[in-house]
C-alpha positions in Angstrom: 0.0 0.0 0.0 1.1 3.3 -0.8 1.7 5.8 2.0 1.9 9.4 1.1 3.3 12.7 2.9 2.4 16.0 1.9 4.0 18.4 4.2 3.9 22.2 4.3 7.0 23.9 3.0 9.8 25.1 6.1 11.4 28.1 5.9 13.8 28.6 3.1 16.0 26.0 2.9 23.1 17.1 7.8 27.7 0.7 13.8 27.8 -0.3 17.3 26.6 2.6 19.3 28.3 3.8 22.5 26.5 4.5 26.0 26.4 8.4 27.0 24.7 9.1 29.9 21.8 11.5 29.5 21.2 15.1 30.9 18.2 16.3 32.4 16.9 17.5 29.2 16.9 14.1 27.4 15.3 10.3 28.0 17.5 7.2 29.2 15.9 5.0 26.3 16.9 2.5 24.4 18.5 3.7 20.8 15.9 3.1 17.7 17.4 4.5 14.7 16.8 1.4 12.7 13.3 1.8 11.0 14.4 5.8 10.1 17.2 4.2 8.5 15.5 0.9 6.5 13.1 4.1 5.6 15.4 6.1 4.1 17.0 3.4 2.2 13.6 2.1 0.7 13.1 5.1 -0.8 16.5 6.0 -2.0 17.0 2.8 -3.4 14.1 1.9 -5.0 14.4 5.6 -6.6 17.9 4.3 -7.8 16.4 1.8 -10.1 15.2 4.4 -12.9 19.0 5.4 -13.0 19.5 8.8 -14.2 18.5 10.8 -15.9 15.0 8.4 -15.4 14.6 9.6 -11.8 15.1 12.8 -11.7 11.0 13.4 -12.7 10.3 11.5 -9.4 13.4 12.6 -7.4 14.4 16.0 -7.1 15.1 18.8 -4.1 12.6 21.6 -5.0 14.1 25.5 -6.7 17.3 23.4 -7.5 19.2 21.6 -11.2 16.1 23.3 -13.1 13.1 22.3 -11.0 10.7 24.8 -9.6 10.4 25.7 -5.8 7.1 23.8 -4.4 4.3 24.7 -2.1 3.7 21.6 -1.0 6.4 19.1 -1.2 6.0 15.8 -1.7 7.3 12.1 -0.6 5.9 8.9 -1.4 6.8 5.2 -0.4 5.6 2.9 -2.9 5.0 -0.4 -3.6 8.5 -2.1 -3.3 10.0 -3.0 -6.9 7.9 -0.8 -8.7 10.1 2.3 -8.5 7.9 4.9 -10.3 5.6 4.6 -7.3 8.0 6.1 -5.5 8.4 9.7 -4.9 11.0 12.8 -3.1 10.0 16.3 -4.2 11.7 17.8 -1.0 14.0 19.4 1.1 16.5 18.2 3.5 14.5 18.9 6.5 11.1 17.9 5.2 12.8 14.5 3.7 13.6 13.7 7.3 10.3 15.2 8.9 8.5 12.9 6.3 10.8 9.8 7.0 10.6 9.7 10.6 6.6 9.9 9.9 6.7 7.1 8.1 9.0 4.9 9.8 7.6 5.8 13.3 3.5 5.8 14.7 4.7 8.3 17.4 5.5 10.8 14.5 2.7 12.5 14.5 2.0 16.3 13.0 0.7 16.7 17.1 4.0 15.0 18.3 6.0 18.0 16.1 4.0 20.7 16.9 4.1 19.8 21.0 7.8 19.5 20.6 9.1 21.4 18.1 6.4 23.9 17.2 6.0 23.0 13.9 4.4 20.1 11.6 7.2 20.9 9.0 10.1 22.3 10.9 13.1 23.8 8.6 16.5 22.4 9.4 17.3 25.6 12.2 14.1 25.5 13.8 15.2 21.6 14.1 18.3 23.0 15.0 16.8 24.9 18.0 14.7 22.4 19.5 17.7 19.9 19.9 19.7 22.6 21.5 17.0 23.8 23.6 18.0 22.3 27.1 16.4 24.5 29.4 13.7 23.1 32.1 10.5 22.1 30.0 12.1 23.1 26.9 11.9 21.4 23.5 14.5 18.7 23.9 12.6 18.1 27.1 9.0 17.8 25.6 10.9 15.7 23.5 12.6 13.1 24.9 10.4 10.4 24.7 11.2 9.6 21.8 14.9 11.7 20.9 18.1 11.8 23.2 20.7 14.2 22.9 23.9 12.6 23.4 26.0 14.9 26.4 29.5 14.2 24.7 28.1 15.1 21.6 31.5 13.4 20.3 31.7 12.7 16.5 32.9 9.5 16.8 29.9 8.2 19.1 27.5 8.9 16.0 26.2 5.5 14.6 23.5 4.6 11.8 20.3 6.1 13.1 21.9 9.0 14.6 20.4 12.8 13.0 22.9 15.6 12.7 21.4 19.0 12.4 23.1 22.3 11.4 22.3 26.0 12.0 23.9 27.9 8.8 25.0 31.3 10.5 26.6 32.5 7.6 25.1 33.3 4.1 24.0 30.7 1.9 23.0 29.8 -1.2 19.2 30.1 -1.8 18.5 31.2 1.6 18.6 27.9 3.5 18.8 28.0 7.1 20.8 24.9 7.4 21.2 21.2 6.7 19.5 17.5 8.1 21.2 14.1 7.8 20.8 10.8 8.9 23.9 8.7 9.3 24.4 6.0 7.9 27.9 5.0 9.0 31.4 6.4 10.6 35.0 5.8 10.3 38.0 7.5 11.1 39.6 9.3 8.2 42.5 11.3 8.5 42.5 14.3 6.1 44.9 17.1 7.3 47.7 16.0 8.9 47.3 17.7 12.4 47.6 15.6 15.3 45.3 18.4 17.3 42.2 17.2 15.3 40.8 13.9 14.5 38.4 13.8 10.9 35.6 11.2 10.3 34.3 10.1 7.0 30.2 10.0 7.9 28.0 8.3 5.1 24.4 9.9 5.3 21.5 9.8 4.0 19.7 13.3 2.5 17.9 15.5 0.7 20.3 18.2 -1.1 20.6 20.8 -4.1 24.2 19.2 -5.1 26.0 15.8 -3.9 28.4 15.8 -1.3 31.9 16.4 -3.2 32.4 17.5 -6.4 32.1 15.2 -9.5 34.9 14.7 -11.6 35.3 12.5 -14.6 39.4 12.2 -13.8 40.0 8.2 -12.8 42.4 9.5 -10.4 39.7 11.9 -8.2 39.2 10.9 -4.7 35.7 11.8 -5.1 34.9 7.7 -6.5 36.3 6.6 -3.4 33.4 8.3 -1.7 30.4 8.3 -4.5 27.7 10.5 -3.9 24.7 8.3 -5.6 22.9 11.6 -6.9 26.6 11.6 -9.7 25.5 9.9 -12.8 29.2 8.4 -14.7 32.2 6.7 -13.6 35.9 7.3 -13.5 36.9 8.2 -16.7 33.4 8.8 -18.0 31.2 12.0 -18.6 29.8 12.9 -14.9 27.0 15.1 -14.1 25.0 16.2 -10.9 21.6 15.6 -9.9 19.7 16.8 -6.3 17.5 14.8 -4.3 17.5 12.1 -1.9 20.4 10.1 -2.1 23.7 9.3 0.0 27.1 10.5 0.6 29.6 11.3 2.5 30.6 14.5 4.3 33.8 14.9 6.8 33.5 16.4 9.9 36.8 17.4 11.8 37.1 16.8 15.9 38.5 17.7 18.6 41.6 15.5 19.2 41.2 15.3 23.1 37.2 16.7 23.4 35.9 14.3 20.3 33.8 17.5 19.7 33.1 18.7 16.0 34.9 21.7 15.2 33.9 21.9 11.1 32.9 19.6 8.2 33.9 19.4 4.5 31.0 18.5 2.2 32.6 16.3 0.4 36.4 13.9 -0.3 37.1 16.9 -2.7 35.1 19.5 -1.5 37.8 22.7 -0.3 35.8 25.4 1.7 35.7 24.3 5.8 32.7 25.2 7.3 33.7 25.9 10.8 31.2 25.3 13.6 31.2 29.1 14.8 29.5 29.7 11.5 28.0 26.3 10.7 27.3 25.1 14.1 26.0 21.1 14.8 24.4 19.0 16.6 24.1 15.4 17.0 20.9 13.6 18.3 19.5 9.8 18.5 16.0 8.2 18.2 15.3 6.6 21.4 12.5 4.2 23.0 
């Protein structure tokens, strides 16, 4: 059976899990990332079928690679193996409002708006809540069913987890920031310092362009890291499509705090978005 989201448009618009003890803003539960995960997949993979260019009528982010902004976004979960039943005409943060909907019954438009304040949050007023610690606050009218990790150490992210960041600086296209779903972590070393430690984190999004740039050259590190929204192959015409897919981003730590300090977008990608502009935060599904 087909289930169906229609959500309102937000605001112009990111393994073996470790125990963290919880603050008094948050829920001791037990860590259910799983279904938000095997949702996300369904949809991205099923979508994957049509190959591209064939899925980019059924899977696009809205005002972005030619497609007009919509008032209504849409995103459908089909009937599995019949891939042009399924449907993402969204953004980042209404991808994930939609896929936690669909993946949980406590997901409810009353559930965001008692929470949150909204049925369709954008990614900073998602942002907000999860940073919102203060007596009765969001987290807290929250956290039956999401647990902010104290630490908040990049390495204790695990499938399931949700990373949500607050752009302070300008953006493109006026987004207020980004939402992802990881998918996995690994230690990557990327700049040499022994003061930092970076982490290659497969997720699972909505976005305007892949994460890192693609590249036809054989040798680019970008194949090593695939974004699945790239049509080619090394040594083959490449071009870029938006959407839900996955990829990969790198977020740099902390050497002794395991705290984020910044991300790259991509393997390739050179601008550092630093965490006093393009702060994060990292949060778990919990029941």
């Amino acid at each position: 059976m087909m289930k169906k989201f229609v959500i309102a448009l937000c605001a112009a618009s990111a393994s073996v899990a470790l125990a963290v003890v919880p603050t008094t803003a948050q829920a001791a539960g037990t860590q259910d990332g799983a279904p938000l995960v095997a949702a996300e997949n369904e949809i991205i993979d099923e979508l994957a079928t049509l190959g591209w260019p064939g899925q980019d009528s059924e899977n696009f982010y809205p005002g972005a690679a030619g497609h007009a902004e919509a008032d209504t976004p849409s995103v459908l979960w089909g009937t599995p193996g019949n891939a042009s039943s399924y449907q993402v005409e969204a953004k980042c943060a209404q991808f994930l409002t939609a896929s936690l909907k669909h993946a949980y019954a406590w997901a409810t438009d009353t559930w965001f708006t008692s929470g949150i304040g909204f049925r369709s949050p954008s990614s900073e007023q998602y942002y907000d809540a999860f940073t919102d610690t203060a007596a009765d606050g969001a987290l807290e009218k929250m956290s039956d069913h999401i647990s902010r990790p104290s630490a908040q150490r990049v390495s204790d992210l695990h499938a399931g987890s949700v990373i949500a960041v607050k752009y302070l600086d300008s953006s493109e296209g006026g987004a207020t920031g980004h939402m992802m779903t990881v998918q996995s972590v690994a230690p990557f070393e990327r700049d040499g310092n022994r003061a930092t430690q970076e982490y290659a984190v497969t997720v699972a999004d909505s976005t305007s362009n892949p994460h890192g740039v693609a590249l036809s050259s054989r040798t680019s590190p970008h194949w090593a890291f695939k974004d699945s929204r790239v049509e080619g192959s090394p040594g083959l015409t490449t071009k870029e499509w938006s959407g839900a897919g996955r990829g990969t981003i790198f977020v740099q730590a902390d050497a002794t705090t395991g705290k984020p300090t910044g991300y790259w977008w991509g393997r390739n990608e050179a601008a550092f978005n630093a965490v006093a502009d393009r702060p994060m935060v990292f949060v778990d599904i919990t029941r």
